[in-house]
MARFI-676866 format. One record per residue (C-alpha): chain; residue in three letters; x, y, z. Coordinates in nm, 4 decimals. Example, Ala and Ser with C-alpha at 12.3 -4.5 7.8 and 13.67 -1.06 7.14 Angstrom:
<recs>
<rec><ch>A</ch><aa>ALA</aa><east>1.2300</east><north>-0.4500</north><up>0.7800</up></rec>
<rec><ch>A</ch><aa>SER</aa><east>1.3670</east><north>-0.1060</north><up>0.7140</up></rec>
</recs>
This chain:
<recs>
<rec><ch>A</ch><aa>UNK</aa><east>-0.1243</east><north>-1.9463</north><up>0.5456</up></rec>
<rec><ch>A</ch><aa>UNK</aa><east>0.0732</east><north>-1.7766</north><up>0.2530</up></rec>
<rec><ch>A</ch><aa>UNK</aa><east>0.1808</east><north>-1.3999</north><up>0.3234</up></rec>
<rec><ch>A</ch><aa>UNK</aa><east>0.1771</east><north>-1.2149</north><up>-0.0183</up></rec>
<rec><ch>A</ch><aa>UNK</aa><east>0.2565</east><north>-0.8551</north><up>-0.0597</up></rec>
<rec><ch>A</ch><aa>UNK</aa><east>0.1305</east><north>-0.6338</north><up>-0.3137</up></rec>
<rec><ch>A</ch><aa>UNK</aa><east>0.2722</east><north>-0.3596</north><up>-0.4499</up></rec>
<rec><ch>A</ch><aa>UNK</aa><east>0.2868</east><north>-0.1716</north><up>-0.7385</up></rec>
<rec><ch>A</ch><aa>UNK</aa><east>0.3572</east><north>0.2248</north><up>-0.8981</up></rec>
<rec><ch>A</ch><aa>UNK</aa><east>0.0697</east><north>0.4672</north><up>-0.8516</up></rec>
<rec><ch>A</ch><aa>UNK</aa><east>-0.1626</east><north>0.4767</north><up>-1.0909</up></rec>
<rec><ch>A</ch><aa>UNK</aa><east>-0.0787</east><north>0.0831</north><up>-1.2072</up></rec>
<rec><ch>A</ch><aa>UNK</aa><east>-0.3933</east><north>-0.0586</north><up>-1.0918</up></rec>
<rec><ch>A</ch><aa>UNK</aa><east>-0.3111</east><north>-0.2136</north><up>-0.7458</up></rec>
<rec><ch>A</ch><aa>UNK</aa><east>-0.6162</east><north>-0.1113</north><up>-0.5731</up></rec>
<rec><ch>A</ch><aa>UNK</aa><east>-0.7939</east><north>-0.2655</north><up>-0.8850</up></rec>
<rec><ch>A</ch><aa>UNK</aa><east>-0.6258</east><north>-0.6123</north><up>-0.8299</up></rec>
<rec><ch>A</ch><aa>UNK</aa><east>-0.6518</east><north>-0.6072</north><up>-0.4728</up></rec>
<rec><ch>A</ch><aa>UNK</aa><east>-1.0556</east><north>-0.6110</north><up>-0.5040</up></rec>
<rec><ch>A</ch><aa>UNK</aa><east>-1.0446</east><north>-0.8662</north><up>-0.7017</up></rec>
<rec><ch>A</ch><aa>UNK</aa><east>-0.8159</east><north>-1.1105</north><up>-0.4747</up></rec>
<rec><ch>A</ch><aa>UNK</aa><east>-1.0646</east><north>-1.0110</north><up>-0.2607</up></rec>
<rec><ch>A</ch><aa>UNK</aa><east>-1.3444</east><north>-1.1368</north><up>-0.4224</up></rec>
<rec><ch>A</ch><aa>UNK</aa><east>-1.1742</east><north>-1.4200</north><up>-0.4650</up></rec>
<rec><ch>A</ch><aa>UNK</aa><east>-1.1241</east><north>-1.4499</north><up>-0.0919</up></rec>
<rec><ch>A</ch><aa>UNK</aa><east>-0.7976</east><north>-1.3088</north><up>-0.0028</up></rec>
<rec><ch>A</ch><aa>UNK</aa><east>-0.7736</east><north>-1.1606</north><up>0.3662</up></rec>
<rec><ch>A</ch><aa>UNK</aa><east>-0.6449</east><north>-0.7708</north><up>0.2566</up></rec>
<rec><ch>A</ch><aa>UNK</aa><east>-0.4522</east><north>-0.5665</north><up>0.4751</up></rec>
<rec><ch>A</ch><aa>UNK</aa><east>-0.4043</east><north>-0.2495</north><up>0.3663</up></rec>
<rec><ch>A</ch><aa>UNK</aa><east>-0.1404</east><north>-0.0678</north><up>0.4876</up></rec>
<rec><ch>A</ch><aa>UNK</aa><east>-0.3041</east><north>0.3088</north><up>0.4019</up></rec>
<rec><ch>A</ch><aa>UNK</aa><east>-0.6323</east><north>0.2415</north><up>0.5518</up></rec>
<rec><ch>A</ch><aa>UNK</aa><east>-0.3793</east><north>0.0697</north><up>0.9049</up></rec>
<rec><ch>A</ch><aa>UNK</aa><east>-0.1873</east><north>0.4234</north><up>0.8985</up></rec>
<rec><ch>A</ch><aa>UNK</aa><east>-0.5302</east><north>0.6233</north><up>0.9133</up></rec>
<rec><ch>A</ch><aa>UNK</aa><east>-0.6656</east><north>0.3622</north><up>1.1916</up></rec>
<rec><ch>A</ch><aa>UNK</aa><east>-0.4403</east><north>0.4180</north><up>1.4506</up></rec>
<rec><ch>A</ch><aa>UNK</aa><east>-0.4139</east><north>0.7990</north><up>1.3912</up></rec>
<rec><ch>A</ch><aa>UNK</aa><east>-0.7576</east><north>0.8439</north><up>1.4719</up></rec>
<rec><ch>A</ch><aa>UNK</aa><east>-0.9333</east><north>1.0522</north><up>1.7019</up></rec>
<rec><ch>A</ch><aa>UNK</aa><east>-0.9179</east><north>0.8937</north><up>2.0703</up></rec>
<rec><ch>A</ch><aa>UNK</aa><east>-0.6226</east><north>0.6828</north><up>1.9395</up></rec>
<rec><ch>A</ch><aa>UNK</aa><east>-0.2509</east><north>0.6431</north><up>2.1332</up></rec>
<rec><ch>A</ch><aa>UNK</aa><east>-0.1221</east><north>0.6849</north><up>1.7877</up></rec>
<rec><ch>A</ch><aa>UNK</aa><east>-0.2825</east><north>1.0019</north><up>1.7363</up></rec>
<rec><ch>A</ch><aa>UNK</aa><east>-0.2000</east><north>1.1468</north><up>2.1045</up></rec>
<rec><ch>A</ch><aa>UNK</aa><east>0.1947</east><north>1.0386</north><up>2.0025</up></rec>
<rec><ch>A</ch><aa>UNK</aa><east>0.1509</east><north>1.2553</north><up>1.7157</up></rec>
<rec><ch>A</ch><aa>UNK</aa><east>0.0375</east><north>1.5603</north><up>1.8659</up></rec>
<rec><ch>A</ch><aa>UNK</aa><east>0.2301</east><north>1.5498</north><up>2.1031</up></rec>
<rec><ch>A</ch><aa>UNK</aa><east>0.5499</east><north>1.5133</north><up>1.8950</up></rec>
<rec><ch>A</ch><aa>UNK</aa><east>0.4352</east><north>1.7864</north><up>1.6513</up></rec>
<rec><ch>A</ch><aa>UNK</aa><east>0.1791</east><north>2.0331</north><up>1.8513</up></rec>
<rec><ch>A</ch><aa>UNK</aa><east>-0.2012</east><north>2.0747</north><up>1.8452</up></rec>
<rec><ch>A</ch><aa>UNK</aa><east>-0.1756</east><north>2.2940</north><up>1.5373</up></rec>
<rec><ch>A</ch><aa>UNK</aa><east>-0.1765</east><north>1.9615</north><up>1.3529</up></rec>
<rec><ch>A</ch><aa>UNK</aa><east>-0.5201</east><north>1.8810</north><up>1.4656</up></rec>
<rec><ch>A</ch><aa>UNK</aa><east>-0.8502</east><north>1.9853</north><up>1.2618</up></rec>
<rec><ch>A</ch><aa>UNK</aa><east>-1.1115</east><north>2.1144</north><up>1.4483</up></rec>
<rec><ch>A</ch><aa>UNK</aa><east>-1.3488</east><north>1.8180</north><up>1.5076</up></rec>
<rec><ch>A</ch><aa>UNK</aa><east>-1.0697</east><north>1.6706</north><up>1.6650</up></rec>
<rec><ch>A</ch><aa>UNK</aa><east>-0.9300</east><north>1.4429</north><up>1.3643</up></rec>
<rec><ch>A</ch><aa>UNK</aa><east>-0.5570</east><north>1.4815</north><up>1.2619</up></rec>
<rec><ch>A</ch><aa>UNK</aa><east>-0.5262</east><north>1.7711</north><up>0.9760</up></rec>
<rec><ch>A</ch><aa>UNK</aa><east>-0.2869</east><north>1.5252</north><up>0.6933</up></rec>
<rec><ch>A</ch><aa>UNK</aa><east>-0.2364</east><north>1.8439</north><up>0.4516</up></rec>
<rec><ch>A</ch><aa>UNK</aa><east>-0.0750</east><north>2.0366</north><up>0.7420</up></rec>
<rec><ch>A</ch><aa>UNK</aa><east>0.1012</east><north>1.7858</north><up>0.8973</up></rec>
<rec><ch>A</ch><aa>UNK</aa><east>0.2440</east><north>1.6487</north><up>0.5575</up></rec>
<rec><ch>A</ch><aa>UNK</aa><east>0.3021</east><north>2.0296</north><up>0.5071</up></rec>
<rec><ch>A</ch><aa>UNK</aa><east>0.5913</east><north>1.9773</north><up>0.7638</up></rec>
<rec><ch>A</ch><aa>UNK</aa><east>0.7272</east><north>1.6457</north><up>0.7522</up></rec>
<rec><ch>A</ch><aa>UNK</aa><east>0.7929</east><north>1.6343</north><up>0.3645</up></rec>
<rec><ch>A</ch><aa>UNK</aa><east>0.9366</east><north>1.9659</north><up>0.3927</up></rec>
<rec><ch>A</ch><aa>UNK</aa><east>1.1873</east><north>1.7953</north><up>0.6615</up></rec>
<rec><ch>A</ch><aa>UNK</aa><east>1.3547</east><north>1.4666</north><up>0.6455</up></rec>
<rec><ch>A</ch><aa>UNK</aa><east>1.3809</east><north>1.4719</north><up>1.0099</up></rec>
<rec><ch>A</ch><aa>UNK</aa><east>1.0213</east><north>1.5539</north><up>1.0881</up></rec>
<rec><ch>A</ch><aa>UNK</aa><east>0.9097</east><north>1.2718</north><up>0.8397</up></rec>
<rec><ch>A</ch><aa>UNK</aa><east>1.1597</east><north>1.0401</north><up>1.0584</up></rec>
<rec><ch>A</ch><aa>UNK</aa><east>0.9927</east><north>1.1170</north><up>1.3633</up></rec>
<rec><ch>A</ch><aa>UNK</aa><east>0.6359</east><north>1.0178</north><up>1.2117</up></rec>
<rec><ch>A</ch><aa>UNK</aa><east>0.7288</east><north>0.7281</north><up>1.0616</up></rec>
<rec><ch>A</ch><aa>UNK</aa><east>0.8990</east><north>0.6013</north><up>1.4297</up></rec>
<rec><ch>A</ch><aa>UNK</aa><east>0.5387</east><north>0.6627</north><up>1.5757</up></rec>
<rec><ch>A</ch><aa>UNK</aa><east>0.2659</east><north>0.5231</north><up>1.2626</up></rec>
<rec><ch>A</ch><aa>UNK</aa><east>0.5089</east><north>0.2474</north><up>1.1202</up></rec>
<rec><ch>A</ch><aa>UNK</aa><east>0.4973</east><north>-0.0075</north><up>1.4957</up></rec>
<rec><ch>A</ch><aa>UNK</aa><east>0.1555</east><north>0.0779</north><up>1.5223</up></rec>
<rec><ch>A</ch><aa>UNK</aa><east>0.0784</east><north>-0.0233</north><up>1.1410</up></rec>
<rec><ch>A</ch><aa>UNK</aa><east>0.3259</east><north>-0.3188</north><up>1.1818</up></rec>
<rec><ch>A</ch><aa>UNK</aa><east>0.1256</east><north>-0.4904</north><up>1.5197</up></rec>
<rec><ch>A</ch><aa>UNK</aa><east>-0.2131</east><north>-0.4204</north><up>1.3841</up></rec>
<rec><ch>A</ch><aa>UNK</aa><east>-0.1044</east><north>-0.5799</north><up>1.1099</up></rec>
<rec><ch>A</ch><aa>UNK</aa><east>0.0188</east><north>-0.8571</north><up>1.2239</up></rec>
<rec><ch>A</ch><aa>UNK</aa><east>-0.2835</east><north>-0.8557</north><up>1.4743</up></rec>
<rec><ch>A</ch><aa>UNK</aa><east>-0.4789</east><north>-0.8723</north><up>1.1607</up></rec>
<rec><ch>A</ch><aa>UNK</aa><east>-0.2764</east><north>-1.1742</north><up>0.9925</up></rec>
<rec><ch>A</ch><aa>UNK</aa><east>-0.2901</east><north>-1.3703</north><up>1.2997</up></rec>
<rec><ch>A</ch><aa>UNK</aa><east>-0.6771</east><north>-1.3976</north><up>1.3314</up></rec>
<rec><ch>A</ch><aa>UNK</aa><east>-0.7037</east><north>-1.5145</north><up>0.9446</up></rec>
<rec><ch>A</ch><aa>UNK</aa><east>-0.7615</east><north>-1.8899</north><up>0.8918</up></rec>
<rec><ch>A</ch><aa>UNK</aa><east>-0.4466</east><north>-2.1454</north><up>0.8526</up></rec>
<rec><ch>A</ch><aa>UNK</aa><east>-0.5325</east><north>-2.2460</north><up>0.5348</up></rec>
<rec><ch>A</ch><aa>UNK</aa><east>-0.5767</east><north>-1.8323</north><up>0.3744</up></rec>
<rec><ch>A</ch><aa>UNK</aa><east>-0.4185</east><north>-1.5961</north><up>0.1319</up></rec>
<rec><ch>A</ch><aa>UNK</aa><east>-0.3246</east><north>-1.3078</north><up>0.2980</up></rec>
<rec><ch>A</ch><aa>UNK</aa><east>-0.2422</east><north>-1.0192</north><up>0.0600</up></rec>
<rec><ch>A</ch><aa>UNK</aa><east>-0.0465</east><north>-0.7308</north><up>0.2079</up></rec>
<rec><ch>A</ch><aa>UNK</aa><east>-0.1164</east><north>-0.3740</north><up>-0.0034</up></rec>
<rec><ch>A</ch><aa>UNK</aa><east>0.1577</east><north>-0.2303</north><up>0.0717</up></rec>
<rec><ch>A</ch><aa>UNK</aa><east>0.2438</east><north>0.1161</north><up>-0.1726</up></rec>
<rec><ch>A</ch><aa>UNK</aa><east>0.6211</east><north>0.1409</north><up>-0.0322</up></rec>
<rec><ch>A</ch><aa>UNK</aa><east>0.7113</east><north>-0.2192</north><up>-0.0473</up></rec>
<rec><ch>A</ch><aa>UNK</aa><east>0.9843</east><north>-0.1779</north><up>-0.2845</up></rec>
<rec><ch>A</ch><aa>UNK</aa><east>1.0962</east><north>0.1825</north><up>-0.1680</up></rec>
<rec><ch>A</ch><aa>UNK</aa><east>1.1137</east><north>0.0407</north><up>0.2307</up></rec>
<rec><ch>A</ch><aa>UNK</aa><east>1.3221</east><north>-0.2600</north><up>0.1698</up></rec>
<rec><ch>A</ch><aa>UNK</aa><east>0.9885</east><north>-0.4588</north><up>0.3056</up></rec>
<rec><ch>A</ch><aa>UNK</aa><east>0.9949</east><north>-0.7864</north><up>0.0261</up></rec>
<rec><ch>A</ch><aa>UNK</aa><east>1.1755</east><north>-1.0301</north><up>0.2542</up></rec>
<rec><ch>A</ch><aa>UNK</aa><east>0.8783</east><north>-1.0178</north><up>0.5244</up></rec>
<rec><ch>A</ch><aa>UNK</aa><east>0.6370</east><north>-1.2049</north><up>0.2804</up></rec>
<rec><ch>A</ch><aa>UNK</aa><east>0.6057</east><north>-1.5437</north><up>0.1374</up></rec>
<rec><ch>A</ch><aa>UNK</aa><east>0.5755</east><north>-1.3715</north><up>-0.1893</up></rec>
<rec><ch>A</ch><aa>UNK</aa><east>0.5799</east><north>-1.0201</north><up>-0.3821</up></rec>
<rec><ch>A</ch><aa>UNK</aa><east>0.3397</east><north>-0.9342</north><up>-0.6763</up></rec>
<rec><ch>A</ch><aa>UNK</aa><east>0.3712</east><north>-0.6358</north><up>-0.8499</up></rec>
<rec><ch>A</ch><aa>UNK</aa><east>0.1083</east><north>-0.4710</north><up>-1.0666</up></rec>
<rec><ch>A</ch><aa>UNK</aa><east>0.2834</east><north>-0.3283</north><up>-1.3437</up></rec>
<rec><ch>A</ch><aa>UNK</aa><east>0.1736</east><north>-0.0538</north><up>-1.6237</up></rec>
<rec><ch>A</ch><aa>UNK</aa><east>0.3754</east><north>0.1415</north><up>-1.7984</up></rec>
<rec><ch>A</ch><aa>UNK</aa><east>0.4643</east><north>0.5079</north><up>-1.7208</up></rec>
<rec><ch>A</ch><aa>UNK</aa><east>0.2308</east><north>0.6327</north><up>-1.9968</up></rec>
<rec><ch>A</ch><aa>UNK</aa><east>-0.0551</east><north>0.4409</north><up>-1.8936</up></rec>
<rec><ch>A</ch><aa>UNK</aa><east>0.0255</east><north>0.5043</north><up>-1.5115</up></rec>
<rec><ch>A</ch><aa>UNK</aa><east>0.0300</east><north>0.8925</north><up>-1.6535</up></rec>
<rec><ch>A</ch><aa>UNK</aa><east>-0.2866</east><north>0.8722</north><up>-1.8288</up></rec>
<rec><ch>A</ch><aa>UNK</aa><east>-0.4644</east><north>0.7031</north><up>-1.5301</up></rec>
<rec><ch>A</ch><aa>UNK</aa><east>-0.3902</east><north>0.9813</north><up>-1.2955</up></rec>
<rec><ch>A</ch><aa>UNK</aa><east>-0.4357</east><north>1.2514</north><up>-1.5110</up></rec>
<rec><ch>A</ch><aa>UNK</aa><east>-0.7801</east><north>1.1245</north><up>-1.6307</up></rec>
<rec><ch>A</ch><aa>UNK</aa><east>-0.9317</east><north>0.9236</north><up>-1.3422</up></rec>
<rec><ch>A</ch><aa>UNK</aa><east>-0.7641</east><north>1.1252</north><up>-1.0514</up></rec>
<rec><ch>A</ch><aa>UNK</aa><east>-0.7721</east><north>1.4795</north><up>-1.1627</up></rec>
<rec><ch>A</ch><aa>UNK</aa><east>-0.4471</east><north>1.5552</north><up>-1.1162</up></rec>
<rec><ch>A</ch><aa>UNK</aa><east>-0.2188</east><north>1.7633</north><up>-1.3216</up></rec>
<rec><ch>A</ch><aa>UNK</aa><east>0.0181</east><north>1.6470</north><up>-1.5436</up></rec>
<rec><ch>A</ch><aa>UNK</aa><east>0.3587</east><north>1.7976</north><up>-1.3453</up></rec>
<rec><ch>A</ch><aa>UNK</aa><east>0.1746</east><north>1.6615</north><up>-1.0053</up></rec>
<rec><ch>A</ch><aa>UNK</aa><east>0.1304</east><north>1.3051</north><up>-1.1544</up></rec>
<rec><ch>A</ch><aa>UNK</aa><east>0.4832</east><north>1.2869</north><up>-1.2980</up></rec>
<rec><ch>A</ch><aa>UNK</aa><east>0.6416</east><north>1.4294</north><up>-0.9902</up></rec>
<rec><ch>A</ch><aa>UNK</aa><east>0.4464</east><north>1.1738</north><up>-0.7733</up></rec>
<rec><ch>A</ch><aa>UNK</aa><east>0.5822</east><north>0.9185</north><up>-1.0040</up></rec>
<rec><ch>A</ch><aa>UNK</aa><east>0.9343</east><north>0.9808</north><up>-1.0010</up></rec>
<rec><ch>A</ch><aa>UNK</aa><east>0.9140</east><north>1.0147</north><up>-0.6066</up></rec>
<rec><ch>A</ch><aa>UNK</aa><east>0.8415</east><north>0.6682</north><up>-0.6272</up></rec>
<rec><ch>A</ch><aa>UNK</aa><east>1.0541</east><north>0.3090</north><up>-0.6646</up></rec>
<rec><ch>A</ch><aa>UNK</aa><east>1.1461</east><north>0.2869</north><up>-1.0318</up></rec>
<rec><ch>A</ch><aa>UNK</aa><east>0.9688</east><north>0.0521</north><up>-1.2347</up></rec>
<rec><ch>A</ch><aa>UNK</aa><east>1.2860</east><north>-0.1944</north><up>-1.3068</up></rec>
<rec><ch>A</ch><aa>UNK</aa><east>1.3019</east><north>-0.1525</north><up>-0.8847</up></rec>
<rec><ch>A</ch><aa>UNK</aa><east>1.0347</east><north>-0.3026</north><up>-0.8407</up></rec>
<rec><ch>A</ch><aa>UNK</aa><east>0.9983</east><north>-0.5877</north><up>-1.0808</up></rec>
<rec><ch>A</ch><aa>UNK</aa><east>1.3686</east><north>-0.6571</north><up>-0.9469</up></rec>
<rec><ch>A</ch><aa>UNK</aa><east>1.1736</east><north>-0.7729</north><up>-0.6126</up></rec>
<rec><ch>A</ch><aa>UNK</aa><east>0.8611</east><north>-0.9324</north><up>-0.7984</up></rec>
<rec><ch>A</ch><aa>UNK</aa><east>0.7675</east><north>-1.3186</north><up>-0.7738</up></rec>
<rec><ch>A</ch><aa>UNK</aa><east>0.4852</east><north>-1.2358</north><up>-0.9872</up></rec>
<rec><ch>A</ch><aa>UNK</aa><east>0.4466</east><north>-0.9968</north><up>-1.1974</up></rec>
<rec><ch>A</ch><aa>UNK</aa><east>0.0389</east><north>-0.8934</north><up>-1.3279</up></rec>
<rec><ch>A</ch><aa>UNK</aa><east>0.0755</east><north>-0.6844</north><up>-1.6133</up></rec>
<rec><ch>A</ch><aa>UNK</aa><east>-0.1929</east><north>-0.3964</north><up>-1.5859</up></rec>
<rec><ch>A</ch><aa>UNK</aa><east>-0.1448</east><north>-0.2286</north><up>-1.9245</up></rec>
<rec><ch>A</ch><aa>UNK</aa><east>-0.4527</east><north>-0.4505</north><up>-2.0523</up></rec>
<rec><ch>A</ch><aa>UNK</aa><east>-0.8369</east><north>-0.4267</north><up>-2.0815</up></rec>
<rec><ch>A</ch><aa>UNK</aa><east>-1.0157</east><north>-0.5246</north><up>-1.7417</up></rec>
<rec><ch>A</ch><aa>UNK</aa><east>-1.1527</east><north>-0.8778</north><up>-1.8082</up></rec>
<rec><ch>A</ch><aa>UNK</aa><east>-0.7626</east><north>-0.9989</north><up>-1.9381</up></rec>
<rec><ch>A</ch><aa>UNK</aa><east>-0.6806</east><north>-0.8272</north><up>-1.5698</up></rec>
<rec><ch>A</ch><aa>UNK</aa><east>-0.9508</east><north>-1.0236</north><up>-1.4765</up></rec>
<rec><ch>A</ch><aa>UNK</aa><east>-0.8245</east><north>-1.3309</north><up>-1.6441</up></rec>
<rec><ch>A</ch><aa>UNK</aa><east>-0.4401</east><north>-1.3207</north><up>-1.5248</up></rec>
<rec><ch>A</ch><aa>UNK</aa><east>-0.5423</east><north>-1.2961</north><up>-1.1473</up></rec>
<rec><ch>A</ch><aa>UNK</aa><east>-0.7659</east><north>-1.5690</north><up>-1.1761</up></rec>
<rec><ch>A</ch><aa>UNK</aa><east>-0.4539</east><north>-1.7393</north><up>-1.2833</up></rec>
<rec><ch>A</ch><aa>UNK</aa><east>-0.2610</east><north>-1.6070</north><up>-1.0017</up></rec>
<rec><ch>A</ch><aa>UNK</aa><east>-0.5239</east><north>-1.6500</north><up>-0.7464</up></rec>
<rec><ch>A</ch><aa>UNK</aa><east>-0.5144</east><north>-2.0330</north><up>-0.8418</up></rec>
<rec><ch>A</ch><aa>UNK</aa><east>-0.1166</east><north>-2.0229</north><up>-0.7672</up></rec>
<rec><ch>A</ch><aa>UNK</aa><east>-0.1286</east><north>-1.8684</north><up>-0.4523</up></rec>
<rec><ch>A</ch><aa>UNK</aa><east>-0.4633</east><north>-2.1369</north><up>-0.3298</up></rec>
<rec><ch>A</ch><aa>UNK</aa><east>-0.2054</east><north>-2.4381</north><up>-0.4050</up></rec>
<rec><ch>A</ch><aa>UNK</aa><east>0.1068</east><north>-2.2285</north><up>-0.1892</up></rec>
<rec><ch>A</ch><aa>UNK</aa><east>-0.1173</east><north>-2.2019</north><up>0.0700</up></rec>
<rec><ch>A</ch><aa>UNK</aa><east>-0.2220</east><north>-2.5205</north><up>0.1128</up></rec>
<rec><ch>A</ch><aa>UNK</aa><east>0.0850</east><north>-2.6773</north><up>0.0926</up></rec>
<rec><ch>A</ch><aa>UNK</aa><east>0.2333</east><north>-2.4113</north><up>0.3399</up></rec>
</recs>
């Protein structure tokens, strides 16, 4: 089994490149989608929340209320401390529940947004980063996401920097290219990562 982690700035096309390892058969395990899993309703995870924070952080159908509750813990470091000790053993075991059950032989590809900014690199076989540059990153979210441009550039710069993250990058797939070169380049990668786990 090969244990790859994927990262990459928003807006650089990670999601993009993480379909497409799965469509060439990667196991994904996405970190996001984890940290909304175990926070669901009827969930320990979600009880540990309200119980650290109060019921006002609950919507009313019951399912946790992520604009107020990010309303306090990104207004205080603390707060954001405390959440973090509750969703990030939960995400960590599930995923690691997840990587266990995958066959010996497969590529497991880790999307992980705060690879870089976490320290998280040595826990894989192998980092990729999806790289763009700022102005297409920019573009992307401003265009396909709807967001403003001081909302975009703010959610950029609260990010790893770009030369952060190729620092920690085994392979770098350049995103700043039409979709079938994307297309091309992790065909090349996917290749790479067949023979590493084989040979694992």
């Amino acid at each position: 089994m090969l244990s790859v982690g994927l990262t990459g700035g928003i807006g650089a096309g990670k999601s993009e490149v993480s379909r497409l390892f799965v469509e060439h058969g990667a196991v994904l395990i996405d970190a996001d989608r984890i940290a909304r899993e175990v926070v669901a309703p009827g969930t320990p995870g979600l009880a540990a929340v309200v119980e650290a924070f109060g019921p006002d952080v609950l919507a009313g159908d019951g399912s946790l209320d992520r604009p107020k509750l990010g309303s306090i813990v990104f207004a205080d470091p603390d707060k954001l401390a405390v959440l973090n000790s509750i969703v990030h053993p939960l995400v960590g075991a599930r995923s690691r529940e997840l990587e266990e059950s995958a066959a010996e032989d497969a590529v497991v590809v880790h999307d992980v947004p705060l690879l870089a900014e976490n320290g998280l690199a040595p826990l894989y076989d192998l980092v990729i980063v999806v790289d763009a540059a700022p102005e297409t990153q920019l573009d992307r979210l401003v265009r396909l996401r709807g967001m403003t441009e001081e909302d975009a550039r703010a959610r950029m710069a609260a990010q790893a920097t770009r030369e952060k993250r190729r620092e920690i990058a085994d392979v770098v797939i350049d995103n700043d290219v039409p979709l079938d070169e994307l297309r091309e380049r992790v065909d090349q990668v996917w290749d790479d990562l067949v023979r590493r786990a084989r040979s694992a």
